[in-house]
LOPANU-120292 format. One record per residue: x, y, z of N, C-alpha, C in turn; chain. Coordinates in pm, whole numbers. Each point is the difference from the previous one (the first is absolute). Last residue first. Layout:
% LOPANU-120292
+--------+--------+--------+--------+--------+--------+--------+--------+--------+--------+
:    n.X :    n.Y :    n.Z :   ca.X :   ca.Y :   ca.Z :    c.X :    c.Y :    c.Z : cadena :
+--------+--------+--------+--------+--------+--------+--------+--------+--------+--------+
:      X :      Y :      Z :      X :      Y :      Z :      X :      Y :      Z :      A :
...
+--------+--------+--------+--------+--------+--------+--------+--------+--------+--------+
% end
This chain:
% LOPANU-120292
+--------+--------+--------+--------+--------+--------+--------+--------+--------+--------+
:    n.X :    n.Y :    n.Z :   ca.X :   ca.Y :   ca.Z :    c.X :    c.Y :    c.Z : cadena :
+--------+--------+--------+--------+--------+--------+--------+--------+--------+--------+
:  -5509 :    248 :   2431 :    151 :     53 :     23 :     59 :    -98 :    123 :      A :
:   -411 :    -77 :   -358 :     48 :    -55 :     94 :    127 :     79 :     14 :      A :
:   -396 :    206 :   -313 :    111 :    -80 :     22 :     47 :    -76 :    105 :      A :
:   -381 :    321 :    -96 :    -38 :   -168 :      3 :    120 :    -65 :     12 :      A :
:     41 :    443 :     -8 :   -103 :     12 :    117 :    -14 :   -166 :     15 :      A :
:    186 :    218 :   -371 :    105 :    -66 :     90 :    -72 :    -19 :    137 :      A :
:   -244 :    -48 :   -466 :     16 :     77 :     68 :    134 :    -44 :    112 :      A :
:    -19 :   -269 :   -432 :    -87 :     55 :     21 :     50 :    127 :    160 :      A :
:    287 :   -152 :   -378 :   -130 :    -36 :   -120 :    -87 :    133 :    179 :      A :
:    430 :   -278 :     22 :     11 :    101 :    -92 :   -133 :    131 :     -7 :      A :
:     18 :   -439 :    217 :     47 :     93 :     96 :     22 :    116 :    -36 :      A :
:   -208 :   -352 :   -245 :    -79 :    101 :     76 :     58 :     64 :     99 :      A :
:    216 :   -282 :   -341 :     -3 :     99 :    -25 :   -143 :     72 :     97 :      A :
:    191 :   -395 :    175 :    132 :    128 :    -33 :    -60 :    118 :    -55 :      A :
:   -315 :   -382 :     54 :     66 :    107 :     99 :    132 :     93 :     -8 :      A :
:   -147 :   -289 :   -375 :    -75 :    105 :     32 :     -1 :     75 :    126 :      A :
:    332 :   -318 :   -131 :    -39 :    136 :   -127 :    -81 :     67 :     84 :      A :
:     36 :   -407 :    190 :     97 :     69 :     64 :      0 :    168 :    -88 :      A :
:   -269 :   -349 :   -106 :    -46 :     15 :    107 :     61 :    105 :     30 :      A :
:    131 :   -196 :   -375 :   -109 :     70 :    -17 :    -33 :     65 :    132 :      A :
:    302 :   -344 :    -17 :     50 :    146 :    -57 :   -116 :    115 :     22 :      A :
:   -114 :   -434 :    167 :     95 :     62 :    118 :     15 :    118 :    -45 :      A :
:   -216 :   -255 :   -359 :    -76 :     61 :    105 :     56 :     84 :    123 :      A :
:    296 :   -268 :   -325 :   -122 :     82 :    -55 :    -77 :     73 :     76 :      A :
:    179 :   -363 :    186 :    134 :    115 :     -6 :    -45 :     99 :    -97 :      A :
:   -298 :   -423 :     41 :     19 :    114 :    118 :     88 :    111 :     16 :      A :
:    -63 :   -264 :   -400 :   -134 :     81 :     70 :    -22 :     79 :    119 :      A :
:    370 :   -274 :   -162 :      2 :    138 :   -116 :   -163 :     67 :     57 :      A :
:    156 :   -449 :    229 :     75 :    148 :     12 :    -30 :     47 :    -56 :      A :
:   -254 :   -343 :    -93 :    -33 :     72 :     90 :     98 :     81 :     90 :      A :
:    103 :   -216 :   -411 :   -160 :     45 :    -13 :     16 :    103 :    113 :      A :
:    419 :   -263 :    -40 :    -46 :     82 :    -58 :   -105 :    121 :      3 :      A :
:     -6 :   -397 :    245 :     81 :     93 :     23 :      5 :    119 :    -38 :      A :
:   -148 :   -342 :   -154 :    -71 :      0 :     60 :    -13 :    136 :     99 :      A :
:    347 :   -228 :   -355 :   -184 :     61 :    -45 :    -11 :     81 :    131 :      A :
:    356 :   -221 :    119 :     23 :    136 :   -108 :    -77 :     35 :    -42 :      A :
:     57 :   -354 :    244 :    -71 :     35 :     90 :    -19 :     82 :    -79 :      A :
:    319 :   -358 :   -228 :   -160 :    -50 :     48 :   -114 :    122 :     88 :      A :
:    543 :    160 :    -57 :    -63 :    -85 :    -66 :   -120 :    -56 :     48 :      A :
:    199 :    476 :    132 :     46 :   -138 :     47 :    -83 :    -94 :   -106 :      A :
:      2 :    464 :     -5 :    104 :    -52 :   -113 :      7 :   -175 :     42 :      A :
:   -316 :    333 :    235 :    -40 :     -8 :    -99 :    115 :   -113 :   -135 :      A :
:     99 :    221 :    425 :    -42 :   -148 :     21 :    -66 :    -43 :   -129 :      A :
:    171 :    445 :     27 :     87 :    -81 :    -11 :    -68 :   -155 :     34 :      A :
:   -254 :    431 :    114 :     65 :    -60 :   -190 :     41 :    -96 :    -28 :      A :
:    -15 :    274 :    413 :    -94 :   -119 :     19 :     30 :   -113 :   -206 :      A :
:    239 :    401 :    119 :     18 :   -114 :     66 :    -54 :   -117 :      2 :      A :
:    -49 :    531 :   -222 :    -17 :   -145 :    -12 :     57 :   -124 :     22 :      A :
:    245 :    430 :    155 :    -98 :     46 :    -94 :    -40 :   -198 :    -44 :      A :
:    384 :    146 :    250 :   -131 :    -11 :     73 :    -68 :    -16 :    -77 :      A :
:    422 :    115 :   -151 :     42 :    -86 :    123 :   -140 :    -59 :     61 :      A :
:     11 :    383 :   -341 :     59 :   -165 :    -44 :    -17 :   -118 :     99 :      A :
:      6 :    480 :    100 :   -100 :    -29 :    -38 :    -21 :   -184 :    -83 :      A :
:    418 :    238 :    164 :    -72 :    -18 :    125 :   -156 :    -90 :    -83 :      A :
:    314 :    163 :   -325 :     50 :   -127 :    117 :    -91 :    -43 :     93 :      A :
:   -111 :    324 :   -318 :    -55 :    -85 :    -54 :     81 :   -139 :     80 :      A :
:     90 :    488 :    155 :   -161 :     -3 :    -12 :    -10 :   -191 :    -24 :      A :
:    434 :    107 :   -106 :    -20 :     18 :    176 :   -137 :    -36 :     11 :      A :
:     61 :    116 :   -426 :     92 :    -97 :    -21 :    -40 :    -59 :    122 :      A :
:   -142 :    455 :   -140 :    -70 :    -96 :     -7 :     47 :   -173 :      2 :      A :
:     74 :    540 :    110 :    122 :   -104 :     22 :   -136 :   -128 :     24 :      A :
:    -45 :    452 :   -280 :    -28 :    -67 :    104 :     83 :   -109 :     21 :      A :
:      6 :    366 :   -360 :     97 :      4 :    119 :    -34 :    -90 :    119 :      A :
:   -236 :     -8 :   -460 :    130 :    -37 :      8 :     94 :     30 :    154 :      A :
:   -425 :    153 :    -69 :    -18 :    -85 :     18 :    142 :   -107 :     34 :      A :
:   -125 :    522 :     80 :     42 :   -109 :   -107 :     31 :   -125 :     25 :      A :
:    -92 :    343 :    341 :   -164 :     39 :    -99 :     78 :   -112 :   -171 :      A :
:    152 :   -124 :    596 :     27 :     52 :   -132 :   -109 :      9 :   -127 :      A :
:   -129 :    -30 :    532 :     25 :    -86 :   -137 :     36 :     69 :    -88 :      A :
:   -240 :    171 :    426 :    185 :    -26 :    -37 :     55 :    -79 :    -80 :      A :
:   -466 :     52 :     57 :     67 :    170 :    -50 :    120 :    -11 :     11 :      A :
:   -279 :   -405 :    131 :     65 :     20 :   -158 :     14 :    131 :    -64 :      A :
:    -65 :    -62 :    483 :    145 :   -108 :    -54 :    -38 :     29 :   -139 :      A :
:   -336 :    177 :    213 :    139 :     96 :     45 :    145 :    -90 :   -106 :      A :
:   -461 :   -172 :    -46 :     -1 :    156 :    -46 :    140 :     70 :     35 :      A :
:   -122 :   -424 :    192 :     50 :     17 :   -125 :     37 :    119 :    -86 :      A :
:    -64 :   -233 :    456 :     38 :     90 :    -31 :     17 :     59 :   -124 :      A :
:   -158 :   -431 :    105 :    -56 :     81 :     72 :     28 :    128 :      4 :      A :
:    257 :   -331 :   -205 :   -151 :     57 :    -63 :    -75 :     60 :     96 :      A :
:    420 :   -126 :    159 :     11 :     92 :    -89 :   -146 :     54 :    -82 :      A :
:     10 :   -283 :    379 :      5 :    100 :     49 :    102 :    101 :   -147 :      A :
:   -165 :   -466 :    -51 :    -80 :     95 :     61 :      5 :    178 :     14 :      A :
:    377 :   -333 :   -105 :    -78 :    -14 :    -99 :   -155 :    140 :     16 :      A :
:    241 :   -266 :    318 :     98 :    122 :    -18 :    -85 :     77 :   -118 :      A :
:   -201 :   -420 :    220 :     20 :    162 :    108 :     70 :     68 :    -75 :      A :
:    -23 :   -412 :   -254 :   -165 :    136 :    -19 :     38 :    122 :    114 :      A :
:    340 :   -360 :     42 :     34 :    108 :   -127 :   -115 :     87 :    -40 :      A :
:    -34 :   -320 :    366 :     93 :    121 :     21 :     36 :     78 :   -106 :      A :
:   -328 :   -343 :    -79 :    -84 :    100 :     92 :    201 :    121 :     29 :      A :
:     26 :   -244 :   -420 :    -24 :    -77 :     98 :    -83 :    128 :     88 :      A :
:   -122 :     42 :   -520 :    175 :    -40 :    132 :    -79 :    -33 :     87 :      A :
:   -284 :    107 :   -355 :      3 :   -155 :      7 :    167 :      9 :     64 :      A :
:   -282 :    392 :    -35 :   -128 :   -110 :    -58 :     51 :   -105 :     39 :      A :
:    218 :    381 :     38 :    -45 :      7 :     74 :    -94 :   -117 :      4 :      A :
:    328 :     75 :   -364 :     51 :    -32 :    141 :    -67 :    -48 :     97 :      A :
:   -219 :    202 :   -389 :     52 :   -101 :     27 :     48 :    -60 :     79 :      A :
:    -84 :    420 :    -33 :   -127 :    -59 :     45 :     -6 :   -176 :    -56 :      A :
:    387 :    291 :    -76 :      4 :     40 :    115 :   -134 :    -68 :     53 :      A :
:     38 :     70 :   -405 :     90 :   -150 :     11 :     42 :      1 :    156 :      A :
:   -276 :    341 :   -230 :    -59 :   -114 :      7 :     78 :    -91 :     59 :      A :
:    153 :    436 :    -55 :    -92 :    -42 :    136 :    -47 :   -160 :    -25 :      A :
:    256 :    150 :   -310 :     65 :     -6 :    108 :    -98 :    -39 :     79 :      A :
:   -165 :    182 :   -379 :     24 :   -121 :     10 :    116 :    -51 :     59 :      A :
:   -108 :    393 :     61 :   -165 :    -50 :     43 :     61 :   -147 :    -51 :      A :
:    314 :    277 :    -76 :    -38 :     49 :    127 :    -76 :    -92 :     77 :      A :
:     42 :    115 :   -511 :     94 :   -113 :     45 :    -55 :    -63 :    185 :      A :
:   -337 :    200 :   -331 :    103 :     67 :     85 :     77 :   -108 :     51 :      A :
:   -353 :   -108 :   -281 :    116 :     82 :    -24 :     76 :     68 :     62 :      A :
:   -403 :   -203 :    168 :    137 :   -101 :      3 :     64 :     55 :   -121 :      A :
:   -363 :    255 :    262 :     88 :     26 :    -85 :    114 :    -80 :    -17 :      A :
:   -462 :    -15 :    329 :    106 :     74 :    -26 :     62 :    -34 :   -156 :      A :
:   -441 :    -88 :    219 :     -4 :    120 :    -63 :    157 :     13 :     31 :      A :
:   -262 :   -342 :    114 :     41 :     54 :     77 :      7 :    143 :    -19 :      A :
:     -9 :   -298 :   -381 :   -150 :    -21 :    121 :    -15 :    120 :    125 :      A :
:    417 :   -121 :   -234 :    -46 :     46 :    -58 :   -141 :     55 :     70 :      A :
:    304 :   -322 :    193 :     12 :    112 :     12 :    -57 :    116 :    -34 :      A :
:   -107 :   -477 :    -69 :    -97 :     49 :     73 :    102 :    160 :     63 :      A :
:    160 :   -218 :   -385 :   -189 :     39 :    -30 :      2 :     66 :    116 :      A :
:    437 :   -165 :     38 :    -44 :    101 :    -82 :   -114 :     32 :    -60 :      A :
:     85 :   -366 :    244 :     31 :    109 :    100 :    -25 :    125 :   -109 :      A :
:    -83 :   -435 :   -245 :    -50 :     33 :    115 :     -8 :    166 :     58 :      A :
:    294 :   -223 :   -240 :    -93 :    116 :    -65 :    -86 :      8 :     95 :      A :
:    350 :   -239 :    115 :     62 :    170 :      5 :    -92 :     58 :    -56 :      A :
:    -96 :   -470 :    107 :    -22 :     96 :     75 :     46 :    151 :    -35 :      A :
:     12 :   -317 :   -341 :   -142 :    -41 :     90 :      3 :    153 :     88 :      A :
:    452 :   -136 :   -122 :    -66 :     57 :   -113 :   -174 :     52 :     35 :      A :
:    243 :   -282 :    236 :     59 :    118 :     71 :    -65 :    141 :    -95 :      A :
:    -88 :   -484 :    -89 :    -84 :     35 :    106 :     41 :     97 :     42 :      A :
:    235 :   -158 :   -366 :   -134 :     45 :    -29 :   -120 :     22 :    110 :      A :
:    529 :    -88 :     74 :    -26 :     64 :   -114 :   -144 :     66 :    -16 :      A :
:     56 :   -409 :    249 :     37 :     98 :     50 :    -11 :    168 :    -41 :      A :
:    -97 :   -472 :   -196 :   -102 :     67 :     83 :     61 :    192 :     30 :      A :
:    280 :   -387 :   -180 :    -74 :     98 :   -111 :    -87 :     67 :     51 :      A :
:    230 :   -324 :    269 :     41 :     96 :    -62 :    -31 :    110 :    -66 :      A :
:   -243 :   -405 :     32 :     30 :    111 :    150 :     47 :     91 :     14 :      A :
:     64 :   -294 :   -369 :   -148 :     51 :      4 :    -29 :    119 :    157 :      A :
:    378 :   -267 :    -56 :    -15 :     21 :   -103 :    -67 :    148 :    -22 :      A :
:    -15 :   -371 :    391 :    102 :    129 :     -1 :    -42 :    109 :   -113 :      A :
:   -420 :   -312 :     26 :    118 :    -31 :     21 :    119 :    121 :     32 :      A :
:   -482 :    -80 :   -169 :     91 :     38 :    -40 :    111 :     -5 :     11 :      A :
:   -387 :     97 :    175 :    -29 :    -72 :    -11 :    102 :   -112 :    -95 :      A :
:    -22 :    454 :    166 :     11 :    -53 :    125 :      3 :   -181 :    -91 :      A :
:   -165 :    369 :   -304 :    179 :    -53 :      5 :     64 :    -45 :    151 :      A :
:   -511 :     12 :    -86 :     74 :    -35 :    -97 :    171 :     -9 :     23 :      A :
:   -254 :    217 :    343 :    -20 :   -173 :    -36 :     50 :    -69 :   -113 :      A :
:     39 :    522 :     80 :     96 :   -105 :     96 :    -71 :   -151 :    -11 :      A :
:   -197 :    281 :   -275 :     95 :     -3 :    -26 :    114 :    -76 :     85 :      A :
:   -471 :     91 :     81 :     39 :    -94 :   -126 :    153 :      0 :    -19 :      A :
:    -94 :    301 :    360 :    -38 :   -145 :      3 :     -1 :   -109 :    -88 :      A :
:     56 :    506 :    -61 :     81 :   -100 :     61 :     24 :   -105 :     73 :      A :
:   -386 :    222 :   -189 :    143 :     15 :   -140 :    138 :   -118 :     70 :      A :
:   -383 :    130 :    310 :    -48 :   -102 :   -102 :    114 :      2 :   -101 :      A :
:     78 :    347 :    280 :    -13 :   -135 :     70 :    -24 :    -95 :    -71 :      A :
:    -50 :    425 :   -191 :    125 :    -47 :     22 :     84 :   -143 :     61 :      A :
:   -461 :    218 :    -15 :     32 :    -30 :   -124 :    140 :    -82 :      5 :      A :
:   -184 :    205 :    385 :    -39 :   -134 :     -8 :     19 :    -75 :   -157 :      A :
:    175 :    501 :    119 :     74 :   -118 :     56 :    -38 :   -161 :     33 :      A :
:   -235 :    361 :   -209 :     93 :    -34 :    -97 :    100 :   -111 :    103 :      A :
:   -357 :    190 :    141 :    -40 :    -90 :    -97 :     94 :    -19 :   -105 :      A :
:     60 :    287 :    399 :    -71 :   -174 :     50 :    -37 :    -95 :   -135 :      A :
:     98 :    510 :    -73 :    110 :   -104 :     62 :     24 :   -186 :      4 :      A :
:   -397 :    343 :    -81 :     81 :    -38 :    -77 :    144 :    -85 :    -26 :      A :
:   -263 :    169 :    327 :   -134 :    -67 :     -8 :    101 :    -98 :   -142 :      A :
:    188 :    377 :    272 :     59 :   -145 :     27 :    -90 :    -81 :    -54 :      A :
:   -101 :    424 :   -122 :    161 :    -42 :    -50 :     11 :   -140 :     36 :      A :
:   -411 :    230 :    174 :     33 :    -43 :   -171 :    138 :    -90 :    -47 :      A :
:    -57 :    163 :    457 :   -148 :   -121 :    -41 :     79 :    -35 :   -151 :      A :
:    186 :    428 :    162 :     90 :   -152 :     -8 :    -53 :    -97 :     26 :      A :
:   -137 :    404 :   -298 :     -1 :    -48 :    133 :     50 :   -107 :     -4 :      A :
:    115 :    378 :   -371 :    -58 :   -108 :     10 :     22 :    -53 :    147 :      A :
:    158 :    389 :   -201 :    -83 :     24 :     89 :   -107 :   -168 :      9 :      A :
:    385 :     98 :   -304 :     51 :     35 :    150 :   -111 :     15 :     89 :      A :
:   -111 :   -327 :   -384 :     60 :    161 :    -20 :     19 :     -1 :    121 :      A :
:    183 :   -472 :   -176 :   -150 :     70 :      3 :      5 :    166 :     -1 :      A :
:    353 :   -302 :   -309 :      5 :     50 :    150 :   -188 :     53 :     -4 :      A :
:    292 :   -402 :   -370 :   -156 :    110 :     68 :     30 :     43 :    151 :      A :
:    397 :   -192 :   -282 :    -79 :    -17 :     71 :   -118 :    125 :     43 :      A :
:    471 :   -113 :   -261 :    -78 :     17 :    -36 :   -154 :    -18 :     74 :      A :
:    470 :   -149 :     62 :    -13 :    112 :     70 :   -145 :     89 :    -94 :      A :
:    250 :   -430 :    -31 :    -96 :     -3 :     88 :     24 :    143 :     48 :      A :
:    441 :      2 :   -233 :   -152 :    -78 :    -24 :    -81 :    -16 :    134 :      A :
:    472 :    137 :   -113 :    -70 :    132 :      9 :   -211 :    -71 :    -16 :      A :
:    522 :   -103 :    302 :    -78 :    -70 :   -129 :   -126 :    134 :    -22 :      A :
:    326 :    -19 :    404 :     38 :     24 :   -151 :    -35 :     15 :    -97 :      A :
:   -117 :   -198 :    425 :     74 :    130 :      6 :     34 :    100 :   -108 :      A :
:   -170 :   -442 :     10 :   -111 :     57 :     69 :     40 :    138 :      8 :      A :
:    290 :   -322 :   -196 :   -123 :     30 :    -90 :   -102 :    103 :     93 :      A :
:    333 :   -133 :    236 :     78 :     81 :   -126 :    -94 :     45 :    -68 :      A :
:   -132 :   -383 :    304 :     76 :    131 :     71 :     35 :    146 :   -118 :      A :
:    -70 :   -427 :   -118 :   -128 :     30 :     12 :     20 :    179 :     76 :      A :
:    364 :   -275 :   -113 :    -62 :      7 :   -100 :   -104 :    104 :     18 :      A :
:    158 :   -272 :    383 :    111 :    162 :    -30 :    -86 :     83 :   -124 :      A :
:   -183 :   -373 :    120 :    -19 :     93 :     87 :     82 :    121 :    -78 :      A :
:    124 :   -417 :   -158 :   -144 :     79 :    -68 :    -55 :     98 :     53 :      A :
:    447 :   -242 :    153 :      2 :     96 :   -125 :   -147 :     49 :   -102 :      A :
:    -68 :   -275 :    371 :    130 :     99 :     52 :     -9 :    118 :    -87 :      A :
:   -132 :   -450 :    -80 :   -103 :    126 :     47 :     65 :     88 :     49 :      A :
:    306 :   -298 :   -132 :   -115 :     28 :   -162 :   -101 :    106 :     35 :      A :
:    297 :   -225 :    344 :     82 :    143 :    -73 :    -98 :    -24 :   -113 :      A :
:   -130 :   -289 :    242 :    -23 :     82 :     90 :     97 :    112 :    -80 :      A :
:    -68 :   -434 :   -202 :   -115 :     77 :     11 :      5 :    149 :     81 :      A :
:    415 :   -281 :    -47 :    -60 :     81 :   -124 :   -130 :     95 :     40 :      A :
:    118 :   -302 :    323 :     77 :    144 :     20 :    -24 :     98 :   -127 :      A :
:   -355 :   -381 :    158 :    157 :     21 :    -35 :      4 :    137 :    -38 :      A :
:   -335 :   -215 :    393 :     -7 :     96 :   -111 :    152 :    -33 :    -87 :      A :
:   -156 :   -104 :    400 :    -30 :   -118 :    -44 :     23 :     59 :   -133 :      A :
:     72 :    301 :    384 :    132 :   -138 :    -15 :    -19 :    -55 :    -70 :      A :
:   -336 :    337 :     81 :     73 :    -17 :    -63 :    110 :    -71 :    -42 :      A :
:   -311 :    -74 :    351 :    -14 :    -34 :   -184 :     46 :     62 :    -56 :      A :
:    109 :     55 :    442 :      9 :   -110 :    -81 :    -49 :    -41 :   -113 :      A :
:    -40 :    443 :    182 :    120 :    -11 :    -24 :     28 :   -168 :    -36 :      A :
:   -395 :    162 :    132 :     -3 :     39 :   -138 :    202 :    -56 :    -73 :      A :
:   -157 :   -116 :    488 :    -88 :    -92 :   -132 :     37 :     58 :   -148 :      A :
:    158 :    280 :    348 :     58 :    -94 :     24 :    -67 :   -105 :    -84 :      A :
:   -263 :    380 :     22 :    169 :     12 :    -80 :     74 :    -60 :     18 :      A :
:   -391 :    -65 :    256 :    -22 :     18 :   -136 :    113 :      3 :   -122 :      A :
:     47 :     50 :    488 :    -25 :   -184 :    -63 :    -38 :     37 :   -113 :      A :
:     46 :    420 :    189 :    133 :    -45 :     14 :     -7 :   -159 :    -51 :      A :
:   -412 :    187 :     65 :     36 :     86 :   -129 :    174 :    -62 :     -7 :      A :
:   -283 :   -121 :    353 :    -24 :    -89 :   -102 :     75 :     64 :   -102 :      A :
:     75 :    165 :    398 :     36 :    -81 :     14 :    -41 :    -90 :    -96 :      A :
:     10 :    535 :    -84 :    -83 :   -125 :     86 :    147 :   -133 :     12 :      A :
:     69 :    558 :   -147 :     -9 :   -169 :    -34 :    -66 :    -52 :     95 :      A :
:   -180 :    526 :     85 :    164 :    -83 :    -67 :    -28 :   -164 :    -20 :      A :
:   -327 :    430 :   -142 :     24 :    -70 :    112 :    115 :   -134 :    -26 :      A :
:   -210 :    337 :   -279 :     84 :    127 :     63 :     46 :   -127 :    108 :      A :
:   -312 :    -89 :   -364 :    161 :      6 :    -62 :     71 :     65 :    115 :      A :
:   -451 :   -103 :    133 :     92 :   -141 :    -83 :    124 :     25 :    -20 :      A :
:   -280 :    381 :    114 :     30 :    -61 :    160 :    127 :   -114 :    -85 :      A :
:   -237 :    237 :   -338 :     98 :     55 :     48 :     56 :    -74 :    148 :      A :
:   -438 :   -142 :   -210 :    161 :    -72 :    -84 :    160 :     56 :     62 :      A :
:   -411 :    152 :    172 :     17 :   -139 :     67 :    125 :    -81 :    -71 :      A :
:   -151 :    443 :    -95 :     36 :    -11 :    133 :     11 :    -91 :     20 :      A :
:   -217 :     -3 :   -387 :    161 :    104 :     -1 :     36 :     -6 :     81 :      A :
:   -412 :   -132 :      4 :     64 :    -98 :    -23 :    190 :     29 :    -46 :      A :
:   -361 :    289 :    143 :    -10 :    -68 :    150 :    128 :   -128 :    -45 :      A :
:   -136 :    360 :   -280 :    102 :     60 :     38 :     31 :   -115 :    137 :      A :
:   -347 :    -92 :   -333 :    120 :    -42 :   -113 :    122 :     81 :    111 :      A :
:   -468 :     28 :    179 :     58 :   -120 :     16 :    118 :    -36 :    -87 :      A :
:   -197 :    453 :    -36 :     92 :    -61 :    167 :     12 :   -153 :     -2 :      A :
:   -111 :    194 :   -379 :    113 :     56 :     30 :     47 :    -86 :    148 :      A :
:   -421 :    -72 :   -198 :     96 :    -74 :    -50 :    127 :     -2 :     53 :      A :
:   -363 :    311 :    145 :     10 :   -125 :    111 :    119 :   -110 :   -111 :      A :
:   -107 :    394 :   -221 :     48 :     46 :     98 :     39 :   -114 :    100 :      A :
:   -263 :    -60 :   -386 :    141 :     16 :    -35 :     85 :     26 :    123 :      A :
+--------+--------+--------+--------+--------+--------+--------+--------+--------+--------+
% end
């Protein structure tokens, strides 16, 4: 269990180097490609997901579901926890693979409809493997954090630098969070977060590639989440001796 730790604290350090190091020269072409497919996109399509984020946004904040989840006991090792993790986030992968082929397959329409149910995919997702973790996605707080381990999964590298350095702090930043939910200025939160959140997505709407596409985004942006969950929550989770300061 002990040698787990250090190799689950060697890979915390390596994810932490990822989110702490500035744009590349590919990361700036990346968003220049992302930014042309969106041009191919109509404008409908792009205020429809718009207004599902937002949706999703509200529901995540708001909503009182997926909050029924097996927590392990506080003294469960984090062999165990992530043993669990890993198998929900390869569950997840497969869920969202059928699914992006089918409505990849599909046309705008159908592409459309993805959106909705792959954001769906992932918010339960994040909320098992919080659970696992042993926190409390009843706490509004915690389902903040998640959308904060969003960001981190799929902005650009300058928006993961800002992004970072709040989850990294978390414990302090969410003691300055209003204790009612209603007082958060969740509007601002769902601008910025909007702006980044599944990019890659969008090629998925182009006609004839949309299967294919489909398929094999939802597997990988599945996995990025997952990836990104679980180092976030071992910054939570394990000794600060293993952290990266």
């Amino acid at each position: 269990m002990v040698k787990y730790e250090e190799e689950a604290g060697l890979m915390l350090q390596f994810w932490q180097y990822k989110m702490r190091r500035k744009p590349s020269i590919g990361n700036r072409l990346s968003k220049h490609i992302q930014n042309k497919i969106n041009g191919f996109i109509p404008e409908k399509a792009h205020k429809a997901i718009t207004l599902t984020i937002e949706k999703m946004v509200k529901a995540v904040l708001f909503g009182s579901k997926h909050t029924t989840f097996t927590r392990l006991d506080e003294d469960a090792s984090l062999f165990l926890r992530e043993s669990y993790v890993k198998q929900k986030i390869a569950f997840y992968q497969k869920t969202a693979t059928v699914e992006g082929a089918v409505t990849g397959a599909g046309g705008i329409l159908l592409g459309l409809a993805d959106f909705p149910i792959l954001l769906g995919i992932k918010v339960k997702m994040l909320f098992e493997i919080a659970a696992l973790y042993g926190y409390d996605v009843k706490d509004y707080k915690e389902r903040l954090y998640l959308l904060y381990i969003f960001q981190l999964a799929f902005s650009s590298q300058q928006r993961r630098n800002e992004v970072y350095k709040i989850v990294e702090r978390w414990q302090g930043y969410s003691g300055s969070l209003p204790d009612d939910v209603e007082e958060f200025n969740w509007r601002t939160f769902q601008q910025e977060y909007r702006d980044y959140i599944d990019l890659a997505k969008m090629a998925q709407l182009v006609p004839v590639i949309g299967a294919a596409v489909g398929a094999v985004a939802n597997y990988k942006l599945v996995a990025q989440l997952g990836d990104t969950a679980m180092n976030c929550y071992r910054m939570r989770k394990m000794s600060p001796l293993t952290i990266l300061k």
